[in-house]
TITIRO-386031 format. One record per residue (C-alpha): residue number from 0; x, y, z. Coordinates in steps of 0.5 Angstrom, whole numbers, padded with zeros to 4 digits. Example, Ala and Ser with C-alpha at 12.3 -4.5 7.8 and 13.67 -1.06 7.14 Angstrom:
<sites>
SITE  resi     xx     yy     zz
SITE     0   0025  -0009   0016
SITE     1   0027  -0002   0014
</sites>
This chain:
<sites>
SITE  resi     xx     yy     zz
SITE     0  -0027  -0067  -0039
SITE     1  -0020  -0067  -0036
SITE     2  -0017  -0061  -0033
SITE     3  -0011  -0057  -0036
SITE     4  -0005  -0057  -0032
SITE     5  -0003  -0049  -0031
SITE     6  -0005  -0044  -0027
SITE     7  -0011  -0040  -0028
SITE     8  -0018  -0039  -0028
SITE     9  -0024  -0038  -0033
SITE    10  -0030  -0034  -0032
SITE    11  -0036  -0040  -0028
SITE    12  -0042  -0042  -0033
SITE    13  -0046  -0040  -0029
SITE    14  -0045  -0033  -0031
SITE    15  -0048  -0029  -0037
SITE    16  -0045  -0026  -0042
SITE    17  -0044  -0020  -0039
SITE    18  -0043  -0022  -0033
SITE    19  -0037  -0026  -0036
SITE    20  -0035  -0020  -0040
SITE    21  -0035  -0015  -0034
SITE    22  -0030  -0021  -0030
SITE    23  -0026  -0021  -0036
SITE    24  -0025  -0014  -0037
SITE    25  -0024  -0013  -0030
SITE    26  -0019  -0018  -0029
SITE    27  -0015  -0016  -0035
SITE    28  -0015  -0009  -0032
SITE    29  -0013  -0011  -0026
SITE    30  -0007  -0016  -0029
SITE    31  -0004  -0010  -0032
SITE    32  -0003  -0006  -0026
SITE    33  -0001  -0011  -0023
SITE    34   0006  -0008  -0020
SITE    35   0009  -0015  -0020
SITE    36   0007  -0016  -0027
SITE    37   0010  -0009  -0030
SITE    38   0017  -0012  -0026
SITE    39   0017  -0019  -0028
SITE    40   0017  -0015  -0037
SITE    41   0022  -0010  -0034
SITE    42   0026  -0016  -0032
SITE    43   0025  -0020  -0038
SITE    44   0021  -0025  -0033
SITE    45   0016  -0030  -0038
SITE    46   0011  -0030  -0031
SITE    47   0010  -0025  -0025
SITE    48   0010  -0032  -0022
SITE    49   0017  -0031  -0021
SITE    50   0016  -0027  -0016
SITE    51   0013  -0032  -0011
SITE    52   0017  -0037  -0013
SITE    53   0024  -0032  -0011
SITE    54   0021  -0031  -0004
SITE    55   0019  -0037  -0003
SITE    56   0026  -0040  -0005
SITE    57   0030  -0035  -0001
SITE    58   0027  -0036   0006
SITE    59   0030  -0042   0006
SITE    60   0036  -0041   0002
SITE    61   0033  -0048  -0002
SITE    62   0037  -0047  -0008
SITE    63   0044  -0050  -0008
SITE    64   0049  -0051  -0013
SITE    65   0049  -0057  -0018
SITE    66   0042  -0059  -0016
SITE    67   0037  -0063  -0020
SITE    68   0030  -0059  -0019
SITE    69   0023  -0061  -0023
SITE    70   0018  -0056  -0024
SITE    71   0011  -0059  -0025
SITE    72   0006  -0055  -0029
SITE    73   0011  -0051  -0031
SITE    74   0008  -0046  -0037
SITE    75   0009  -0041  -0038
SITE    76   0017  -0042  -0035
SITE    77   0017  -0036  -0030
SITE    78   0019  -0042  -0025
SITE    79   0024  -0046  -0029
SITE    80   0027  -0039  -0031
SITE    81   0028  -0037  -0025
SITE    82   0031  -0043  -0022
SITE    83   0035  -0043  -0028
SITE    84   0039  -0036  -0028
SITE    85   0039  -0037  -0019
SITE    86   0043  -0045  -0021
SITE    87   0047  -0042  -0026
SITE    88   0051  -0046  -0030
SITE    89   0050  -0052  -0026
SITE    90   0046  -0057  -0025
SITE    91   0040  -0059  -0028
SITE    92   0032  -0056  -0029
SITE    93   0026  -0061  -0032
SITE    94   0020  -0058  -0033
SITE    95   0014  -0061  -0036
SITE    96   0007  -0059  -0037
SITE    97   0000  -0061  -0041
SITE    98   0001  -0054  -0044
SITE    99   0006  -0051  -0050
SITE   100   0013  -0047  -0047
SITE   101   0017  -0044  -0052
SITE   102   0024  -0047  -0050
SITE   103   0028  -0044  -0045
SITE   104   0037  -0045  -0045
SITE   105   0038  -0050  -0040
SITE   106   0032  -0053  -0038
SITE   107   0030  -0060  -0041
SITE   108   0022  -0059  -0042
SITE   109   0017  -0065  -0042
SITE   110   0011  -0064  -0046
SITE   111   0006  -0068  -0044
SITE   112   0000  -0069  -0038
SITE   113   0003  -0071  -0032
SITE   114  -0004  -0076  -0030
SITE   115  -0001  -0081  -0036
SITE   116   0004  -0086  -0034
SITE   117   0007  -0086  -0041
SITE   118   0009  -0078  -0039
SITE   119   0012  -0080  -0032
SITE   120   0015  -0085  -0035
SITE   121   0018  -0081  -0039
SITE   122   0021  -0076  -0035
SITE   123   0023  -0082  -0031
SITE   124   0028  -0085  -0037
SITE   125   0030  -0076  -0037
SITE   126   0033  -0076  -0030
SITE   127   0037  -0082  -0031
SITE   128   0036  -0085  -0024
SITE   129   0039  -0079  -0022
SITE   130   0035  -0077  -0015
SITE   131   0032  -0070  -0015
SITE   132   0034  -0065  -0010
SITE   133   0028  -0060  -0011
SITE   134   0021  -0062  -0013
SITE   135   0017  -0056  -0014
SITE   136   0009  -0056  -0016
SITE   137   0005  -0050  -0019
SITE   138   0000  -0054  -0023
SITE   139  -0007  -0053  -0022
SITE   140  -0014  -0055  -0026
SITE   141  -0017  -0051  -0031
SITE   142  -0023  -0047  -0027
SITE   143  -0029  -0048  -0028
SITE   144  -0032  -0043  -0022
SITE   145  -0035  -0049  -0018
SITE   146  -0031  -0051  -0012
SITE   147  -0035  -0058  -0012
SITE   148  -0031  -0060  -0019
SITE   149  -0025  -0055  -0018
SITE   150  -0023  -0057  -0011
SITE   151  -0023  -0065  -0012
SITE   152  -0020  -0063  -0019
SITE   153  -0013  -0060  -0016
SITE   154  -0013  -0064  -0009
SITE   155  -0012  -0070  -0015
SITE   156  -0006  -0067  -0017
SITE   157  -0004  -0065  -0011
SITE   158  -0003  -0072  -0010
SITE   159   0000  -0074  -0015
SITE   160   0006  -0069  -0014
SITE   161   0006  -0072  -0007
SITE   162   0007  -0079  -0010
SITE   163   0012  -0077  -0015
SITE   164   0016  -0073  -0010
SITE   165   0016  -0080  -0005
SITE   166   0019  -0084  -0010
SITE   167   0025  -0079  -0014
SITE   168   0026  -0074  -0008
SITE   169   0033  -0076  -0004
SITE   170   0032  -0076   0003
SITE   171   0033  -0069   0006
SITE   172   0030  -0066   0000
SITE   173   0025  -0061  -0002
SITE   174   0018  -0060  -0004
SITE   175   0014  -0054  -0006
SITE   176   0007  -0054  -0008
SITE   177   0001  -0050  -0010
SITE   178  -0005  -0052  -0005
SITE   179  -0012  -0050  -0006
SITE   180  -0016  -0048   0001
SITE   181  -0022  -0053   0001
SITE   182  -0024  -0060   0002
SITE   183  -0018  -0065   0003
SITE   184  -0013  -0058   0004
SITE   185  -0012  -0060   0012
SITE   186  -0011  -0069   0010
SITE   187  -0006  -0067   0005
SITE   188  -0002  -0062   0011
SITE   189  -0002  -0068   0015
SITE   190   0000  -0073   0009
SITE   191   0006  -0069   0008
SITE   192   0008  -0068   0016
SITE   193   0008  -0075   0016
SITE   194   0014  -0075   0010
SITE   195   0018  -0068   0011
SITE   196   0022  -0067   0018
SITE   197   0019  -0059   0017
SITE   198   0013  -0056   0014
SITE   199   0010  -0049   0013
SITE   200   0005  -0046   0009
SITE   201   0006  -0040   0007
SITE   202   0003  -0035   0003
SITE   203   0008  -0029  -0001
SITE   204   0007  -0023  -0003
SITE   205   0005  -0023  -0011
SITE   206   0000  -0028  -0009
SITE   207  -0006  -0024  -0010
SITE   208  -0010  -0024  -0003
SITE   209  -0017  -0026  -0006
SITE   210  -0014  -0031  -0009
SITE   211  -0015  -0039  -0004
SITE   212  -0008  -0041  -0006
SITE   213  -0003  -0042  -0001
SITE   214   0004  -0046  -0002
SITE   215   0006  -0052   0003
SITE   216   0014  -0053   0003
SITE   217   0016  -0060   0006
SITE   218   0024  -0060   0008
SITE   219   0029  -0065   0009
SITE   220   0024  -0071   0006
SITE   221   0025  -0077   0012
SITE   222   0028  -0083   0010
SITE   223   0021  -0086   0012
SITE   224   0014  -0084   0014
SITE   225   0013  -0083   0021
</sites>
């Protein structure tokens, strides 16, 4: 069965009933206490992943005027909504995912599954030619609970964006991406310290601790790999 590309979990199935129930309830409990949750439906934010992606972005002072940005994995827009309001009225923001996003001003949206040649074709035709300055990854596989299928699963996609970002970034761009901590994480850092002058691996504040994610920044992709 193919994953979905959004972030997010569901309870393993390996799980009774009401284990699941249990998983469910607490999750949502804490989902709804979550400070970062509460500031992202004060400030009119469609996700608290927002937040990661503000910090994340103004370390680095990453987002400059007139920029072409693609966010992969997309829904349900926190990302491309914030890039958004932070370019302002110039540039360019494309958005894609296997999921629905209600539209957003400013932000072409694609539609689509990333692992098929037709959608990456498409968003190919999109750009124009035109290089990307900032390639940004959140995507994620549907979680099963069982690492031996969800890591392998989200280290594809992974790469996948590593390959994208290899043939559209400029020289000297960016790219932001969602890893999991688990077999292949450690190869894929050294994949990218090959092609980016400088990589970090950082973990922001509205990541939630329990959580493996972490997010790997290569900046000033190299001309060639080393």
């Amino acid at each position: 069965m193919a994953p979905h590309i959004a972030a997010g979990s569901v309870p393993s199935p390996r799980m009774s009933r009401s284990s699941r129930s249990k998983s469910s309830h607490r999750w949502l409990r804490e989902h709804f206490a979550d400070p970062y949750v509460k500031k992202a439906q004060a400030a009119g934010l469609r996700s608290r992943a927002a937040f990661k992606l503000e910090e994340l972005l103004e370390r680095d002072r990453l987002l400059k005027p007139g920029m072409v940005v693609v966010d992969l994995g997309a829904a349900p827009g926190g990302w491309s909504q914030y890039v958004r309001q932070a370019l302002g009225d110039g540039g360019r923001v494309l958005a894609l995912d296997i999921l629905e996003m209600p539209p957003l001003a400013g932000v072409e949206f694609l539609h689509g599954d990333f692992r098929e040649d037709a959608v990456l074709s498409e968003l190919e035709t999109l750009l124009e030619g035109r290089p990307v300055d900032l390639v940004l990854s959140d995507m994620a596989p549907n979680m099963s609970g069982m690492d031996a299928v969800d890591q392998p699963r989200a280290m594809h996609l992974a790469e996948l964006a590593l390959e994208f970002a290899d043939t559209h970034l400029r020289p000297g761009g960016a790219f932001l991406i969602k890893l999991f901590q688990g077999v292949g994480f450690d190869d894929y850092v050294r994949q990218l310290r090959r092609r980016y002058e400088k990589v970090a691996i950082r973990k922001p504040a509205a990541s939630r601790k329990r959580s493996p994610e972490v997010y790997a920044l290569g900046q000033g992709k190299l001309a060639r790999m080393k």
